[in-house]
C-alpha positions in Angstrom: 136.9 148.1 190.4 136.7 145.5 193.1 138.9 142.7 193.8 136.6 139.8 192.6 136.7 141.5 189.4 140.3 142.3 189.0 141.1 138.8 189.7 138.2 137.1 187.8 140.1 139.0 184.8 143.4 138.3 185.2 142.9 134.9 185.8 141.0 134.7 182.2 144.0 136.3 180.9 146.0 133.7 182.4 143.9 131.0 180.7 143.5 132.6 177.2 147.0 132.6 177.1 148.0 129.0 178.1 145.2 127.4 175.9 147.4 129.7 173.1 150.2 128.0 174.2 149.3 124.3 173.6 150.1 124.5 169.6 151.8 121.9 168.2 150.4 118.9 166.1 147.6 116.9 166.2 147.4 113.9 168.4 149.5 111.0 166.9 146.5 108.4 167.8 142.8 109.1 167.0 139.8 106.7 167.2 137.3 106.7 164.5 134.1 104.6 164.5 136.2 100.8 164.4 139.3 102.3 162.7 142.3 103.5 164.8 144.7 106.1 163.3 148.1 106.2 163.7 149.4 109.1 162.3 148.3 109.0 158.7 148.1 105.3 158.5 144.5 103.3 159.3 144.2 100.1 160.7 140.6 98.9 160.4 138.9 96.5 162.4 138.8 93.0 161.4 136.6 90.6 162.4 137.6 87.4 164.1 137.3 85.3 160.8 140.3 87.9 159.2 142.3 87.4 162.2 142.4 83.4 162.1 143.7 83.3 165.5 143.5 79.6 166.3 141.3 80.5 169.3 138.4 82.5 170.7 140.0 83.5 173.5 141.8 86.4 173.8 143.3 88.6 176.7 141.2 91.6 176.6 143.5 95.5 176.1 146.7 93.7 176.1 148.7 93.1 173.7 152.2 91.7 174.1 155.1 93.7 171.7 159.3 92.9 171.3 162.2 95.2 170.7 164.2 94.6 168.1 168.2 94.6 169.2 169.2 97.8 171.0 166.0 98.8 170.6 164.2 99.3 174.0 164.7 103.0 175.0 163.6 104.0 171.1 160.3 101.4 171.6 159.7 102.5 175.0 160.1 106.3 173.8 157.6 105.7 170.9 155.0 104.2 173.2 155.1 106.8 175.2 154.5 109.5 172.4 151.4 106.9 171.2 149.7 107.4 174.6 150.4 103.2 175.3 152.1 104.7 178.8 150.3 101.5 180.9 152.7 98.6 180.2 154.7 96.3 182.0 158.1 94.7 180.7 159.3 91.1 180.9 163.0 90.1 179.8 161.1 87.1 178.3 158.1 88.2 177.2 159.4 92.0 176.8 156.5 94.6 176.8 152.7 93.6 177.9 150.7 97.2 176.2 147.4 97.9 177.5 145.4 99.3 174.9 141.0 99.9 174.7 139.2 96.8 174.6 138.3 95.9 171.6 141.2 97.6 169.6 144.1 94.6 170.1 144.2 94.0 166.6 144.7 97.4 165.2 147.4 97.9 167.7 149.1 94.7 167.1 149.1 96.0 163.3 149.9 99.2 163.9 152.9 98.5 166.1 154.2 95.9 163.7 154.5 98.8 161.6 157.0 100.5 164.0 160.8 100.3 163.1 161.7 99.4 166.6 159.5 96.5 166.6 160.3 92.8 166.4 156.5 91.2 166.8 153.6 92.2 168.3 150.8 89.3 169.2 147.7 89.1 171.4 147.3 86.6 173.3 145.0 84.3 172.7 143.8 80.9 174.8 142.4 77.6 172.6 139.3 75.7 174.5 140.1 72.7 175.5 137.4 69.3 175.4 
């Protein structure tokens, strides 16, 4: 047998058994159509009439999310296993999340829902004149 095709197997071996390794359960977060999943819980998308922000404005995949007291390593921990891992923090403004375009709302609901969570808003910009 030549070399080529000793390694060409063993490296498929290699590979058949680390994808048998991942296991585990499903991704927290799924996308479907306009509704986002958060575990078993579904936050579908409203349009801006339902959201009554005071504004048309908004800041595009960020929303902006506060620990409750004593709260930030759990938050951050929990953002982490919900994939939100681009974020910034603030002492005043606490977490900036970026999340896809176009979801803010859901996320804003679906964090709200979080037990380390104090508020969750996006921000949002009123025209002036």
């Amino acid at each position: 047998m030549s070399f080529a095709r000793i390694f060409g197997a063993g490296m498929l071996a290699v590979v058949l058994l680390l994808s048998g390794c991942r296991g585990g359960p499903e991704p927290t977060v799924r996308y479907s159509g306009t509704v986002l999943i958060v575990e078993s819980a579904t936050y579908a998308r409203r349009t801006p009439a339902e959201i009554r922000l005071p504004g048309d404005t908004i800041e595009k995949g960020v929303v902006y999310v506060g620990e409750k007291q004593g709260q930030r390593a759990a938050l951050e921990a929990r953002l982490d296993e919900l994939g939100l891992i681009k974020r910034r923090y603030d002492v005043v403004l606490h977490f900036a999340v970026q999340v896809p375009v176009g979801w803010e709302d859901q996320w804003v609901r679906a964090l709200l829902a979080e037990p380390q969570v104090q508020y969750a808003w996006i921000n949002f910009g009123i025209p002036c004149c």
